[in-house]
C-alpha positions in Angstrom: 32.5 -27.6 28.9 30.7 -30.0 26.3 27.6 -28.5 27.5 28.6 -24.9 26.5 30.5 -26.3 23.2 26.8 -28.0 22.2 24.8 -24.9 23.1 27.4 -22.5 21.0 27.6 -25.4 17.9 23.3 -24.9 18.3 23.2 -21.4 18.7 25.3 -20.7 15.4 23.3 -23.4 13.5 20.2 -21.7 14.7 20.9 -18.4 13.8 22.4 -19.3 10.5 18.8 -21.0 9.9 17.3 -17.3 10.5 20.0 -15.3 8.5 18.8 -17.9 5.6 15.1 -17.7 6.2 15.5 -13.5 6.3 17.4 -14.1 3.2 14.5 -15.3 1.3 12.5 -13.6 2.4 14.0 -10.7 1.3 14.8 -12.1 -2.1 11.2 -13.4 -2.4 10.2 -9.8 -1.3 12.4 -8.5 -4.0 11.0 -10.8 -6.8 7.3 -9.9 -5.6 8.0 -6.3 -6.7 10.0 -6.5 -9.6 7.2 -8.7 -10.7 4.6 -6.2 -9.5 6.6 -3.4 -11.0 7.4 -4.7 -14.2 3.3 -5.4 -14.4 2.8 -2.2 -13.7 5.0 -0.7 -16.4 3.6 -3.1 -19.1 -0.5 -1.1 -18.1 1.4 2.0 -18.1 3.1 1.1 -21.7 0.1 0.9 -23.0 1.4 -2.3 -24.9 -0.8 -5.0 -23.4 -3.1 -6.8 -26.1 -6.9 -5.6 -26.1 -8.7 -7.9 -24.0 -5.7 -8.8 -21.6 -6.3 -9.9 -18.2 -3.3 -9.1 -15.5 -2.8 -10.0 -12.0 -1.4 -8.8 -9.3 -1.0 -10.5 -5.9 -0.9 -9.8 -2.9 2.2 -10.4 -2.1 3.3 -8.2 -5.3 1.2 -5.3 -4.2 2.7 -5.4 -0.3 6.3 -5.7 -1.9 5.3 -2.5 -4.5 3.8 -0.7 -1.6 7.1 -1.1 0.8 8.8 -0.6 -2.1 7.2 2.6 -3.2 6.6 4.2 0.5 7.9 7.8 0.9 9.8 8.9 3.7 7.4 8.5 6.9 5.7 5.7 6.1 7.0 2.1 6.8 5.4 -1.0 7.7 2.8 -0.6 4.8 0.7 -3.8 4.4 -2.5 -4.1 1.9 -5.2 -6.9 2.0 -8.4 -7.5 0.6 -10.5 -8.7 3.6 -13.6 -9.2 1.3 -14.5 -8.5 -3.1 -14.0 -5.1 -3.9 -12.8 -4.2 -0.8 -9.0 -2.7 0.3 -7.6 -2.4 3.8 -4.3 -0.3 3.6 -2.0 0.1 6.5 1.6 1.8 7.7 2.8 3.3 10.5 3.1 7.4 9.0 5.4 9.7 10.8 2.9 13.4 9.1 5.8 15.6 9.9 8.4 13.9 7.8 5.9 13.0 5.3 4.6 16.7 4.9 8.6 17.2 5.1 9.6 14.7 2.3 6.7 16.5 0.2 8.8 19.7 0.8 6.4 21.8 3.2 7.7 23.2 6.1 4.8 23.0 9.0 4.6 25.7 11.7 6.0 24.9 14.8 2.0 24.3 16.5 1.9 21.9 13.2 5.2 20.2 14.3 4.3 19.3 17.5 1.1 18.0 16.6 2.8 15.7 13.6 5.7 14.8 15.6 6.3 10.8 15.8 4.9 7.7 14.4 1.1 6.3 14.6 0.1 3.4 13.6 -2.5 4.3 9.7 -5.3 2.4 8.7 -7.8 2.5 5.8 -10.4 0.5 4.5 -12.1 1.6 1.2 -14.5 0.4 -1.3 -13.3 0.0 -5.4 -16.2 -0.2 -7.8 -15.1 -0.3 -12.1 -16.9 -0.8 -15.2 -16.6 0.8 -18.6 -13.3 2.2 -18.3 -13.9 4.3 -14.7 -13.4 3.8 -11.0 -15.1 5.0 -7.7 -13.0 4.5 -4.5 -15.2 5.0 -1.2 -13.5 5.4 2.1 -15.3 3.0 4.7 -13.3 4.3 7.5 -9.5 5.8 8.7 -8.1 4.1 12.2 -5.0 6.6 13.1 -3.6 5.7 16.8 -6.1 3.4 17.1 -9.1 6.5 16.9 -11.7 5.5 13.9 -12.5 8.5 12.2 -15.4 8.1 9.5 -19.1 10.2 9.1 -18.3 14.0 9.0 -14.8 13.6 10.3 -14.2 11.4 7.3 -15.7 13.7 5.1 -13.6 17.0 6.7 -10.6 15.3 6.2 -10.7 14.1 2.5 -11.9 17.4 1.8 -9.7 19.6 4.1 -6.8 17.9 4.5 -6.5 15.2 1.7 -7.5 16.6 -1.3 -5.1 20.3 -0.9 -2.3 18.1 -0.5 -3.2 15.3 -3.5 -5.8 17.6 -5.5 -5.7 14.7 -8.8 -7.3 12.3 -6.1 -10.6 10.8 -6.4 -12.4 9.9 -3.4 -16.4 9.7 -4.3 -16.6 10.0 -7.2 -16.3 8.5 -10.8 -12.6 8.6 -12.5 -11.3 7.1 -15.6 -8.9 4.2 -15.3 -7.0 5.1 -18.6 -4.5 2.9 -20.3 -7.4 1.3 -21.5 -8.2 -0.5 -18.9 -12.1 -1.4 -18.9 -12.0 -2.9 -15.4 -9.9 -3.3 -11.9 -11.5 -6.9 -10.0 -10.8 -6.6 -5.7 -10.5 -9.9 -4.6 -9.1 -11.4 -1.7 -6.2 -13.3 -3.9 -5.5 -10.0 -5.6 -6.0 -7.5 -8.3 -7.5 -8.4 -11.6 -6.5 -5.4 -14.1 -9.0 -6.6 -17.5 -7.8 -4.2 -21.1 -11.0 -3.1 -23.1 -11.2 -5.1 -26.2 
């Protein structure tokens, strides 16, 4: 009976432990992106001094990003396995995302989107003088890489009808002043023209 009395003293102490480490977890998650966010809003303001530098880490961009994740995606994780480059993943359920974006896909459509698969995308960032190029290295959906002529069929078919305001290839201007966006592994550096 001791033995049992030990084990259920243990197991509460134990899983007390967990609730607490989930706890700050969750807190510290919550901090990242009101941190991130309220970073955000201050480039969008417009009210940052000429020549400002702002970062953003990655911790704040993972908590924005699950934060921020329409209906269908979850699991969203960022990092920045090298300068200037992004790796972005989630696992996507299409049919409620093309849902949640209010089309209605054919039934041929829904069967194909049906159910969650596992995203990934790796792209390139290049800034200077106020504009951007993003360059998609490669897309991993269900574990199938897709880059070359696929790559290219699907930004041009698929991506840009639904998001036509993306830029994938090509120049684009930063705005809010913003001279420069640094990729590093620690982060984001967002640098304000002077």
């Amino acid at each position: 009976m001791a033995v049992i009395s030990v084990y259920s003293h243990m197991s509460g102490m134990v899983k007390g432990a967990i609730w607490l480490v989930s706890a700050a977890c969750l807190l510290a998650t919550a901090g990242e992106y009101a941190t991130a966010k309220h970073k955000l809003d201050l480039i969008d303001s417009d009210l940052l001094r000429p020549g400002a530098t702002l970062q953003l880490t990655v911790g704040e961009l993972n908590a924005y990003a699950a934060g921020e994740a329409p209906a269908g995606v979850r699991d969203t994780r960022i990092r920045f396995p090298a300068p200037g480059q992004a790796t972005g993943s989630a696992t996507v359920d299409f049919l409620k995302l093309r849902r949640a974006q209010g089309a209605q896909p054919g039934w041929l459509m829904s069967k194909l989107l049906e159910g969650e698969r596992p995203v990934s995308v790796t792209a390139r960032l290049h800034s200077s003088g106020g504009y951007a190029t993003v360059d998609v290295d490669e897309v991993t959906i269900s574990g199938v890489s897709i880059d070359g002529r696929t790559l290219d069929f699907l930004i041009k078919d698929v991506l840009l009808p639904l998001y036509p305001a993306a830029a994938v290839g090509r120049p684009f201007e930063l705005g809010h002043r913003i001279q420069s966006v640094d990729v590093t592994p620690a982060g984001v550096t967002v640098r304000i023209r002077r």
